[in-house]
C-alpha positions in Angstrom: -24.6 16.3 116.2 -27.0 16.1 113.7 -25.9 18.7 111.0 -22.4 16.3 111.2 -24.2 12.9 110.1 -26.6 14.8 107.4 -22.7 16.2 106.0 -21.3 12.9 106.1 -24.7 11.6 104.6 -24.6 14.1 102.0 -20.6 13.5 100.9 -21.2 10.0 100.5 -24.1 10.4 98.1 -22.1 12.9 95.7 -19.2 10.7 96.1 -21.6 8.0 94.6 -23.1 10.2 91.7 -19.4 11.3 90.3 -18.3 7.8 90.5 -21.3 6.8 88.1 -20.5 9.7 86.1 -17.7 8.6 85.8 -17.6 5.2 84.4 -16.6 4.6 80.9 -19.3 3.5 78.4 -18.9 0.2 77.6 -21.9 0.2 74.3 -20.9 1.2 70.9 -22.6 1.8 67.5 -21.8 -0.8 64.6 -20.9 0.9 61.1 -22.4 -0.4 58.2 -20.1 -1.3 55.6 -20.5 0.7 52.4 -20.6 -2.5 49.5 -22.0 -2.8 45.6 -23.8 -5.9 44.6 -25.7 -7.6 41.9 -28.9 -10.0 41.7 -27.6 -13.5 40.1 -29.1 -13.9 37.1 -28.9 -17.5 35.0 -26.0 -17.4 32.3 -23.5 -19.7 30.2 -20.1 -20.6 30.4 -18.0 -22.1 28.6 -15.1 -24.3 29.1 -12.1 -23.9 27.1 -8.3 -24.3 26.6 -6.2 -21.6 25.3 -3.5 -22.0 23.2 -1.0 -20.3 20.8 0.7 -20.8 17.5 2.0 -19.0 14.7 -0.6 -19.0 11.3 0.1 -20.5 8.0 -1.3 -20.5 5.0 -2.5 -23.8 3.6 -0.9 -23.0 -0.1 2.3 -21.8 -0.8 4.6 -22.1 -4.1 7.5 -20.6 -5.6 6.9 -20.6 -9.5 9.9 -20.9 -11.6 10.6 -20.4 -15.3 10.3 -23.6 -17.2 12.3 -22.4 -20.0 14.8 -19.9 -21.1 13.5 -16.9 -22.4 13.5 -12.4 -22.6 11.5 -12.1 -19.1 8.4 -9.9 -19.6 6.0 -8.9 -16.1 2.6 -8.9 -17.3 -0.2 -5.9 -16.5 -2.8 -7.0 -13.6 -6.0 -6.0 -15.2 -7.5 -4.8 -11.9 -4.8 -2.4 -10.9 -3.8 -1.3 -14.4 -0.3 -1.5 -13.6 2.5 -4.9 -13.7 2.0 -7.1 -11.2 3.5 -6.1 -7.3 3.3 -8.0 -4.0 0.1 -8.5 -2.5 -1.8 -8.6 -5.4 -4.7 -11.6 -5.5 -4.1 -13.3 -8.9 -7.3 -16.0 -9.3 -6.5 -19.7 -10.5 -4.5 -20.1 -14.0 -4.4 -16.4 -14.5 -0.9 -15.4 -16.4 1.6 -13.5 -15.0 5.1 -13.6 -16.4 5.7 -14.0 -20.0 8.8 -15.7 -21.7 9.7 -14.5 -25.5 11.9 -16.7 -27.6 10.7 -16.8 -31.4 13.0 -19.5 -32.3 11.3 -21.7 -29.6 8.1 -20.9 -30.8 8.8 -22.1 -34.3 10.3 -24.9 -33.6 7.1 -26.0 -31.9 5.3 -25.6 -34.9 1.9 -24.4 -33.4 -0.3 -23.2 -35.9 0.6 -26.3 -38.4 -0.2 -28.8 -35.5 -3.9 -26.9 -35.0 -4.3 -26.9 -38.4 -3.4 -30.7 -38.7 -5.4 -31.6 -36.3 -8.9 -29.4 -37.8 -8.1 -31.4 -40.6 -8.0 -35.0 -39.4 -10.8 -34.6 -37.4 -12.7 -33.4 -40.5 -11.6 -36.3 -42.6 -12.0 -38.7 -39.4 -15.8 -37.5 -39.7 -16.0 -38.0 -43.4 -14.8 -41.5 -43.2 -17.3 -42.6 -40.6 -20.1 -41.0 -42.6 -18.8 -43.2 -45.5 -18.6 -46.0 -43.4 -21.9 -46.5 -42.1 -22.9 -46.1 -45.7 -20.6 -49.1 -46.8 -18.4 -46.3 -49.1 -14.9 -47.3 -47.1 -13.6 -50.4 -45.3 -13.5 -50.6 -41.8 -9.9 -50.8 -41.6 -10.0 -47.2 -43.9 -12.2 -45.6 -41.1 -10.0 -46.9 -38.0 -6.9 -45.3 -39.7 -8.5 -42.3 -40.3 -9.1 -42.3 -36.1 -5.2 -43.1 -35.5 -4.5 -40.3 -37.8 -6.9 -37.5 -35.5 -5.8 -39.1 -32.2 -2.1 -38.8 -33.0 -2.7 -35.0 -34.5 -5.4 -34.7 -30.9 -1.8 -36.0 -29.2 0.9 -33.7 -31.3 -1.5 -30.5 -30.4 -1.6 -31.3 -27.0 2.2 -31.5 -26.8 2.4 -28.0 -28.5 0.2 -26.3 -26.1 2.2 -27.8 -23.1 5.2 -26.8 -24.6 3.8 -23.0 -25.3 2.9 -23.0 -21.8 6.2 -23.0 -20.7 6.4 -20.2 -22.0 4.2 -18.3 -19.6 4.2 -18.3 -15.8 0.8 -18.9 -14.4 -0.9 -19.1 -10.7 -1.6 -22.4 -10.1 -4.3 -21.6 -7.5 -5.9 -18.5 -6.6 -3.9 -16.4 -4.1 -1.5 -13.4 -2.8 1.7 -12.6 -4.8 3.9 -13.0 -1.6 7.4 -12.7 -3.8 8.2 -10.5 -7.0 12.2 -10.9 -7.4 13.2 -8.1 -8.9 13.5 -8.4 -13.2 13.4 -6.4 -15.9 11.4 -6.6 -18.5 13.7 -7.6 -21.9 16.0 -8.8 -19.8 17.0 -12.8 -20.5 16.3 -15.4 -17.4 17.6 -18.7 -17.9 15.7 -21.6 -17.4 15.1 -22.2 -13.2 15.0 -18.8 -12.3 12.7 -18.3 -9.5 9.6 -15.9 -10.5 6.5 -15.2 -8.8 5.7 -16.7 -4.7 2.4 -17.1 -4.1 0.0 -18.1 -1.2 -3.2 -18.9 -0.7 -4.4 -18.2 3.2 -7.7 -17.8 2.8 -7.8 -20.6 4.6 -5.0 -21.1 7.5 -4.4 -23.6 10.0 -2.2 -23.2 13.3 -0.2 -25.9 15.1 -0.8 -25.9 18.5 0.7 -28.2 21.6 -1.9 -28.8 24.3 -1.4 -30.5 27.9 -1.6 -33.9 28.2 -4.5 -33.6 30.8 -6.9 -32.9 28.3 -5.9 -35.9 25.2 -9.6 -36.9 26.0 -11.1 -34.1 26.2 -10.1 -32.4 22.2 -12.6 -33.8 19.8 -11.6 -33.7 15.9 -14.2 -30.6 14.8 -14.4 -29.1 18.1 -15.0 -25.0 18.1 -12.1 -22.8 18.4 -12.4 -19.3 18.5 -8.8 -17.5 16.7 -7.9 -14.1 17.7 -4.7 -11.6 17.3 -3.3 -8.5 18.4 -4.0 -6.5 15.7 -7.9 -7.5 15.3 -8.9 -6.8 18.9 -12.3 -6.1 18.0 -12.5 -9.1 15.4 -12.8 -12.8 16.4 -12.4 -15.8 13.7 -14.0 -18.8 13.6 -11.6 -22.1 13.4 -11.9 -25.7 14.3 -9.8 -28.7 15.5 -8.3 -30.4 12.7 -5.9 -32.7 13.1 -4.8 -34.3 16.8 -1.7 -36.0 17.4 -2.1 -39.4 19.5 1.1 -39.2 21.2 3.1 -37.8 24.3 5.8 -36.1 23.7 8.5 -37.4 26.9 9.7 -33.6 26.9 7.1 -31.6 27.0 3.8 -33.7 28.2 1.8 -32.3 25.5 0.4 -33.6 22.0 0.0 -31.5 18.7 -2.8 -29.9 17.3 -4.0 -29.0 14.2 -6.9 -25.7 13.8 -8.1 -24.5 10.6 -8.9 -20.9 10.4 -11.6 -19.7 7.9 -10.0 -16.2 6.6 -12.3 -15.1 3.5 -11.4 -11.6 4.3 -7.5 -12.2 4.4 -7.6 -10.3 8.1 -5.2 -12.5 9.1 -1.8 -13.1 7.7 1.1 -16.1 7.5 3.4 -16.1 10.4 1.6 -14.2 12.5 1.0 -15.4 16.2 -2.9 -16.3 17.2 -4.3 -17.3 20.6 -6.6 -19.9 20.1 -9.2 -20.9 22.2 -10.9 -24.4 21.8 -14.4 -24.8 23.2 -14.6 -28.3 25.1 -18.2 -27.4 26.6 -20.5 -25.1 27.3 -23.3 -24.6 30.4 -26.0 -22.8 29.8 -28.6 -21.4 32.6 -26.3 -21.5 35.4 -25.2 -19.5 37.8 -21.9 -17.4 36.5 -20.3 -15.1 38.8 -16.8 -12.7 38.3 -13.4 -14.7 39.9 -12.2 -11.9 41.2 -15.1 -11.8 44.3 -13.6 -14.9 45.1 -12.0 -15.0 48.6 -10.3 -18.5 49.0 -9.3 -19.4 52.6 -8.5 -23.1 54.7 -12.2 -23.6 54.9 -12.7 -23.4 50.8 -13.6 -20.9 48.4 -16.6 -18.3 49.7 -18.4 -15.3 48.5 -20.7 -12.4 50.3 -24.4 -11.9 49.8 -26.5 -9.2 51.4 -30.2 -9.7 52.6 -31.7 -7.3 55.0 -28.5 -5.4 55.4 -26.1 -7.8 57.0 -23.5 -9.8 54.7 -23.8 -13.8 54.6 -20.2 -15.4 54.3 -21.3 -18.6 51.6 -19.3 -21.5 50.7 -19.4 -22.3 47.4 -18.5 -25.2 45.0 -17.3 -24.5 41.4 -17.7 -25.8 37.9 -16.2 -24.9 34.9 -13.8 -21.6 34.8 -12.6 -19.3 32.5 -10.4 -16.3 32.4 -12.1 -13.6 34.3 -15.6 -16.2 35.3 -16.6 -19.2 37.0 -19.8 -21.5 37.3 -21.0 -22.0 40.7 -22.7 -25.3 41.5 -23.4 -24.9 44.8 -23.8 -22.5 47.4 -25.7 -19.5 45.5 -29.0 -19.3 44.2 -30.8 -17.2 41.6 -31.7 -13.5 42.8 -29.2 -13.7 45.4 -27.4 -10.5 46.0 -23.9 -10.7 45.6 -21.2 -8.3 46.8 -18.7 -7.3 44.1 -17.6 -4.5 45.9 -16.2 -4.1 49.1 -16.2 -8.0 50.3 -12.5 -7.1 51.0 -13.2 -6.1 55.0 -16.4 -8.0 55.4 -16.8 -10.8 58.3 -20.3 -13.2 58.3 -22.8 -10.7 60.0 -21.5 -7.4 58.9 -23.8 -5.0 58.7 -23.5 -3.3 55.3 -24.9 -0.2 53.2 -25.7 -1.0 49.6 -24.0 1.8 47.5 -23.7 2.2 43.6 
């Protein structure tokens, strides 16, 4: 009778032991998150509105003949060749030249600069003699009317030659060379030389009606194109507009754009960005770490290998950065990298 309660005594037990065994384990091992981050460091930022518009230059002309005349293009003394497009001609240099002898004759040139050498001589000679007492004082005061009206007849001769010439009128870019050739006659009107200066350039821009008080007349505007990627221009606000326009719900600007190089050229399009402000020695961090949920706008930090959700309040913005003026702190180590699957808490691995 014994031996049968020590069985039963012993089935119980290793019934136990395998039920324990058993048992499915109910404790597991967190994984740490792999995640790159950076130590917040002060910085600046600025706040700006971009813009676009299409550069122009600030001179422009079309030069026509003044006169008829056989059409002769004149030899640019630094390319050693006639004048083409794109070449810089400087302020009152000559370009075209008219010939017509019977024009210039009838001007009578060299007899009006000979007339007036010699008034001026006798107009010189009659004011000696009058402070001597040699001439009356009516003698003296005709010599005078007889210089000033020779001073006046050479004067009209050299504007009448002139027409005979086609000059720049400022210094700038050939831009236009119709097509001429030299012997041929032009009549009077025809359209010779274009020329503009863009040394200087401005761009009209329209801006949103949200920020009429915010665009100051000399505020900094940074000017950049397509084909400069590596080059950035200097402009400023110009001219503002202090209207509405109904339509749109913008108001026009006005940017000048220094351009000593010529980089830049008419009719080409520019993004313009005007500087309203700028922070310096704040906290800047990328937008794109950003998560934005009901709660607000948050970012990760690490300390001591677990993530720390933080809300955070921001300033100005940019395109790819924004100012955070609350919630982070300098030396904080924020995740840039892998924030995508984190939850407050996480336990993370710091990874390059």
């Amino acid at each position: 009778m014994k031996s049968f309660y020590q069985i039963i005594a012993l089935s119980a037990l290793i019934g136990i032991n395998t039920a324990c065994n058993n048992q499915p384990t109910t404790t597991a091992t967190e994984l740490a998150v792999p995640v790159s981050v950076i130590d917040i460091k002060p910085g600046s930022i600025e706040k700006v509105i971009n813009t676009t518009g299409t550069l122009n230059a600030t001179k422009k002309t079309i030069l026509n003949t003044e006169m008829a005349g056989k059409y002769k293009l004149l030899i640019n003394p630094k390319s050693h060749r006639p004048f083409a497009l794109g070449d810089l001609v400087e302020n009152g240099q000559e370009i075209i030249q008219l010939e017509d002898a019977e024009y210039v004759n009838s001007i009578g040139f060299d007899s009006k600069k000979l007339n007036l050498e010699i008034t001026e001589q006798n107009k010189k000679k009659q004011q000696s003699l009058f402070e001597k007492g040699g001439v009356t004082q009516l003698d003296y005061r005709n010599s005078e009317v007889s210089y000033t009206n020779a001073k006046y007849d050479f004067e009209k001769a050299n504007l009448l030659m002139a027409k005979m010439s086609v000059h720049a009128p400022f210094k700038g870019v050939i831009t236009d060379l119709p097509p001429q050739t030299n012997g041929t006659l032009v009549p009077l009107g025809t359209a010779a030389v274009s020329l503009m200066d863009y040394s200087t350039m401005t761009v009209a821009v329209n801006l949103p009606e949200k920020y009429i008080n915010d665009v100051q007349i000399d505020q900094s505007v940074r000017i950049m194109n397509y084909t400069l990627p590596n080059d950035t221009l200097k402009g400023r606000v110009k001219e503002l507009s202090p209207a509405i326009s109904t339509e749109t719900r913008t108001f026009e600007g006005v940017v000048i754009v220094e351009n000593p190089q010529l980089k830049l050229r008419p009719g080409m399009f520019a993004k313009c960005d005007i500087v309203l402000a700028k922070h310096d020695s704040v906290i800047v961090i990328p937008k794109n770490i950003i998560i934005s949920g009901q709660r607000g706008k948050s970012v990760f930090i690490v300390d001591n290998g677990t993530a720390t959700e933080k809300r955070i309040t921001i300033g100005f913005e940019n395109l790819n950065n924004a100012e955070i003026t609350s919630g982070l702190k300098k030396n904080d180590r924020l995740v840039i990298k892998g924030f995508e699957t984190l939850k407050n808490r996480s336990k993370v691995k710091i990874v390059k």
